[in-house]
N, C-alpha and C positions, 0 to 999 in steps of 0.2 A: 673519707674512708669509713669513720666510723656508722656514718648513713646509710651506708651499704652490707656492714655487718649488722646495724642493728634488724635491716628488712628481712634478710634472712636468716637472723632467729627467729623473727616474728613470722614467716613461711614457715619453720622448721618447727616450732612451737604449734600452729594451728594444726599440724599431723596429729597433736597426741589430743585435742579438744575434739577433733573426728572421733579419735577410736573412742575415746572415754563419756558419746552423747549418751552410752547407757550406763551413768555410775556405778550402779548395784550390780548388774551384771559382771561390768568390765572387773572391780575389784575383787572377783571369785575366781578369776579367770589367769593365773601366772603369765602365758605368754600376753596378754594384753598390755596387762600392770609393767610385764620388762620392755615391752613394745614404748610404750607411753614413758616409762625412765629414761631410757634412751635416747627418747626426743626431745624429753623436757632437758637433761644433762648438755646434748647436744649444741642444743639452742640457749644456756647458760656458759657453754665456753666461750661461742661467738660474741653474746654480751659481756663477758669478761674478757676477752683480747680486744676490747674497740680499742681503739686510745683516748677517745674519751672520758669509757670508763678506767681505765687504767689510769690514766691523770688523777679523777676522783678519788680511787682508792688511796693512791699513792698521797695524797695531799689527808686524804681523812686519817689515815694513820703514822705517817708523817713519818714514813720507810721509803728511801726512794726507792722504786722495781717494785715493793709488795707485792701490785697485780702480777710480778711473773709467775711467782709459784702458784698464785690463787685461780691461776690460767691451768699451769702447766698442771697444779689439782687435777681440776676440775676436768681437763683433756684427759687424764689417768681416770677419774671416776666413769668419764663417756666410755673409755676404751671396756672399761671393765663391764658396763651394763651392756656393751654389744657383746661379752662373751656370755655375760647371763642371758642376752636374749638369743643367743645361738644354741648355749644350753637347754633351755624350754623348747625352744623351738624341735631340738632333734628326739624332745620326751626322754622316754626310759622309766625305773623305778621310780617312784618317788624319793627314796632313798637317800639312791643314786644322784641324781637331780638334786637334791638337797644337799649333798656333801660334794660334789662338783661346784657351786655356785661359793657354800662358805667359803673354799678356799681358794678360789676365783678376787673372793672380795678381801682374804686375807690378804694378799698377793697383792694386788692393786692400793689396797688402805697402806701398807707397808711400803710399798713405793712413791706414795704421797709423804708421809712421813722421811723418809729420804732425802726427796726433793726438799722438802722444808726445809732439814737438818743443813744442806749442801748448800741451800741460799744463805741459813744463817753465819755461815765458815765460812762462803764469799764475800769478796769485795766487792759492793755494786754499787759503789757511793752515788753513781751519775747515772742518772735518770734516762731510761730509755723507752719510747714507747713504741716506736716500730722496730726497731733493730738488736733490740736486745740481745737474743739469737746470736748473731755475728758479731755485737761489739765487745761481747763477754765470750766471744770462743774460746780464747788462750786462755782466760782468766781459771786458776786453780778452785776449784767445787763449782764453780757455776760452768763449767765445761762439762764435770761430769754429770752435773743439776740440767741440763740444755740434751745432752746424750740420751741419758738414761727416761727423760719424759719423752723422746723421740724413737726410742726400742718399745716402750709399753705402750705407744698407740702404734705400732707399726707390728707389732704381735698380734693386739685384737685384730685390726682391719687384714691382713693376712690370712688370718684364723676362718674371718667373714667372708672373704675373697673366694677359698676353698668350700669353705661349705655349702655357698651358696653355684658355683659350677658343678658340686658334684651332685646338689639337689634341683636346680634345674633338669637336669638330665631324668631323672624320675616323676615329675611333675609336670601338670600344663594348664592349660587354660590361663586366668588370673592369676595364679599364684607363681606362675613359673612367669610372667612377667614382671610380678611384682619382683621375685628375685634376681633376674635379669638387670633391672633397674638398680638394685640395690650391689650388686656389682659392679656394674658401670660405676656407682657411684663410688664405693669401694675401691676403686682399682682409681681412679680417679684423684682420689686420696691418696694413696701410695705415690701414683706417678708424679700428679699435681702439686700435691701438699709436703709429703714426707720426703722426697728424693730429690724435690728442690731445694730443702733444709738443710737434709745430710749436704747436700754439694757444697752448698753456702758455707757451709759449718770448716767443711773439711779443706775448703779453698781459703779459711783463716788459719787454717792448721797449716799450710804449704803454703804461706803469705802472699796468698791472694786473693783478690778481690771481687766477690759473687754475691755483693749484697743483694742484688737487684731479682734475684732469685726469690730471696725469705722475703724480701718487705716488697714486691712490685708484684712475681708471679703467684706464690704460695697462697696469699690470703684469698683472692678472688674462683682460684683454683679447690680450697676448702670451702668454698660458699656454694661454688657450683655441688660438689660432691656432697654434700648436705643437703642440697634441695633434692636431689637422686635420689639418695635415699632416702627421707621422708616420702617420696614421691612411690619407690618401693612399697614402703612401710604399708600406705592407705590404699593403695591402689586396689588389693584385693578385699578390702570391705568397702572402700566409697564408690567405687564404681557402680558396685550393683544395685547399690541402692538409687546412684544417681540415673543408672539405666532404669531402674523402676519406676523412677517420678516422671523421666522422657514418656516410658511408657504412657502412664499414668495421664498426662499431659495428652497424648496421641487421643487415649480411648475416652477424655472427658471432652475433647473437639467432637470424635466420631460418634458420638452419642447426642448432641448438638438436635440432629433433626426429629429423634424421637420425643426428645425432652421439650421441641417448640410445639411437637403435636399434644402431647399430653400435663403439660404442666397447667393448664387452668385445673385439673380433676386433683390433683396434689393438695392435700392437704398437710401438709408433713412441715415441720417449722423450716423458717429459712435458713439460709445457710449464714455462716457469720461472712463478715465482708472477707472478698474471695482474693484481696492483694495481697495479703500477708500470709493466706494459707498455702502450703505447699501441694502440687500436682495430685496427688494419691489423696489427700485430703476432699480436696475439693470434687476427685471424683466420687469418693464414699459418700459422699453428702447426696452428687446428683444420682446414685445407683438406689440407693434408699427413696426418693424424691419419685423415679419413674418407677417403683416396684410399689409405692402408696399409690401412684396415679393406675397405674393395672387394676391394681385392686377395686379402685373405683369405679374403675370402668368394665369389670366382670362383666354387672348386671345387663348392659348395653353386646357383647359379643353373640355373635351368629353364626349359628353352625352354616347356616347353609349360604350364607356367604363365606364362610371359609371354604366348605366342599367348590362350590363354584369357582372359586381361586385355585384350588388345588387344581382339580381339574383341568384349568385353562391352562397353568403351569406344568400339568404334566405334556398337555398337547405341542407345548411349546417347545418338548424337549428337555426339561430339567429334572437334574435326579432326583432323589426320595426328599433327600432333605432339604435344598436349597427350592423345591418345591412346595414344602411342609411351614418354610421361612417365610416363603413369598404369602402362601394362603394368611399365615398369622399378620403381617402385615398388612393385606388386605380388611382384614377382620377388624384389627385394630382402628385404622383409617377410617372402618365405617361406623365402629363406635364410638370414637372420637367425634366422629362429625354428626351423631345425632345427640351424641351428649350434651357436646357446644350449641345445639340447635333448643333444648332441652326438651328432645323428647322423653316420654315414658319408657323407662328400661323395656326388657320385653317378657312378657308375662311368665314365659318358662326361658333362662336363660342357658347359654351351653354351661357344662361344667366341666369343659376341656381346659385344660392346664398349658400355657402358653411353653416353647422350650426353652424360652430363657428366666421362666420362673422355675426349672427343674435341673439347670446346670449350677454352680456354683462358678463363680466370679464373674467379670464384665463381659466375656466371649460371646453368651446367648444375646444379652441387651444390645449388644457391636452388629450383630447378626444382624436383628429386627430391624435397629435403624438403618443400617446400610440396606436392606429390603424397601423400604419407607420409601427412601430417594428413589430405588429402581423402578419405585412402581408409579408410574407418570398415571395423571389424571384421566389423558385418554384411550391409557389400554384398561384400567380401570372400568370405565363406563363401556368399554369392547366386551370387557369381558363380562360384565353384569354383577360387578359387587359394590358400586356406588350408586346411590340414586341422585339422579340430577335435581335441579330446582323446577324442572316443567315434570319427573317422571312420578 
């Protein structure tokens, strides 16, 4: 059991190493910083209820139960950074915001303090690490110490429940998924975690027997509704980012045939080894790479082999542009191949500007290669912008 809580702090954990890959940023940033508390807190209760670690505490300070209150804390501090991160979330003054949160955290620090108070008036001589919960229902302060850390996580996630239905509703894209999820997980919590406790609890209180509730359903029920919402949490920053490097990925393949035409003319340093870079990287490198090799190959571009392309292209039927693409492709192809041939530039070069030296980002380079491939050898020499090896 405790193997299974430990994995999912360590899922619930790596949510807040996402949002926080830009340090300086994120710590300027309130809802980030209470994003990232949240997660980290989150992911310290589950390490704190293992019984593992609960054994450890319990033996290193030589209290039997200690881990309960150091749990049921640490659950009071998570509930409380979901109300502060529900606070930033919905903005307002700053003010305002700022005295919502102090006594958000009064409120909660003061309920820890309770808890603590109510373990040490209990009797809890005998060591519990799963069932603590039910074996101390009856028992006098640690009933009320078991209730009352059961009402202050069941306030936040309630709180979170609502605000997040009633902001969905005004939101979309990403972020209204992101919320979506974070409800599920929410409501999850409630249904899963918290309302299989209360029953547990309240079926010691009417001498009966529900253990199998808190110690068999409850915990895997709280693992799941944490991984939801961490899953929440990142969804609308890691997505996009990780849709950009798919991208990224896509257009450093599609770029592939231009970069096998022109990369002898490249003079631009290599790239560092390309298995540890990530997508967008490694295209920036070859965008740079084929934008040196143009360069190089100016001196070699003909006008009147592009006119002749164009031309052929308009006869064929193609509009303005994707016949303006084809001609520069042609052009390219034939200065490429007398570069590689090493002929003599030519004495007065064009001084037309290719169009994916006049767009900004990869969409012009995407263009030209995919033109590259279209343009087969033998509609090439059909149309009179190649010279053969006999012409």
């Amino acid at each position: 059991m405790s193997l299974v809580v430990y994995l999912a702090a360590g899922i619930f954990g790596l949510s807040a190493i996402v949002l926080l890959r830009r340090p300086r940023i994120a710590v300027r940033n309130p809802l980030t910083m209470s994003t990232c508390a949240a997660i980290v807190l989150g992911s310290l209760v589950f390490v704190c209820s293992a019984p593992l670690t609960l054994a450890t505490v319990n033996d290193l300070t030589g209290i039997p139960n200690f881990g309960a209150p150091l749990t049921y804390g640490m659950l009071s501090a998570y509930s409380c950074s979901l109300l502060i991160l529900l606070i930033n979330w919905r903005g307002g003054p700053r003010e305002r915001v700022r005295r919502t949160v102090l006594r958000s955290i009064a409120a909660y620090a003061s309920l820890v303090v309770v808890i603590v108070v109510l373990f040490a008036l209990g009797d809890a001589r005998t060591e519990r690490l799963t069932d603590l919960d039910t074996y101390y229902a009856n028992t006098p302060y640690m009933r009320e110490m078991i209730l009352l850390y059961l009402l202050g996580h069941s306030a936040a996630t309630l709180a979170a429940c609502a605000l997040c239905v009633k902001w969905s509703r005004e939101v979309t894209g990403l972020l209204r998924a992101g919320l979506r999820l974070i409800l599920a997980g929410s409501a999850l919590d409630v249904v899963g975690f918290q309302l299989t406790k209360y029953t547990a609890v309240v079926a010691r209180w009417t001498g009966h027997d529900l253990d199998v509730l808190s110690t068999k359903v409850a915990p895997p029920m709280a693992s799941l509704a944490a991984l939801l919402c961490s899953a929440g949490f990142v969804l609308p920053r890691l997505l996009p980012a990780a849709l950009a490097q798919a991208r990224g990925l896509r257009d450093h393949r599609r770029l592939g045939p231009l970069w096998s035409r022109v990369r002898f003319v490249s003079t631009g340093p290599k790239p560092p080894s390309p298995w540890w870079q990530l997508p967008l990287a490694r295209l920036q490198w070859r965008e740079v790479s084929i934008h040196d090799a143009l360069l190089g190959l100016a001196p070699y571009f003909d006008d009147e082999v592009r006119e002749r392309a164009l031309a052929a292209a308009r006869r064929a039927g193609r509009g303005a542009h994707e016949a303006r693409i084809a001609a520069e492709a042609a052009m390219l192809a034939d200065a490429a191949r007398r570069a590689a041939a090493r002929e003599e530039p030519l004495a007065a070069p064009s001084r037309y500007r290719l169009h994916a030296t006049e767009v900004s980002g990869t969409s012009g380079l995407v263009e030209l290669a995919q033109a590259l491939v279209r343009t087969s050898a033998e509609t090439a020499v059909r149309a009179g912008t190649v010279r053969t090896s006999h012409g």
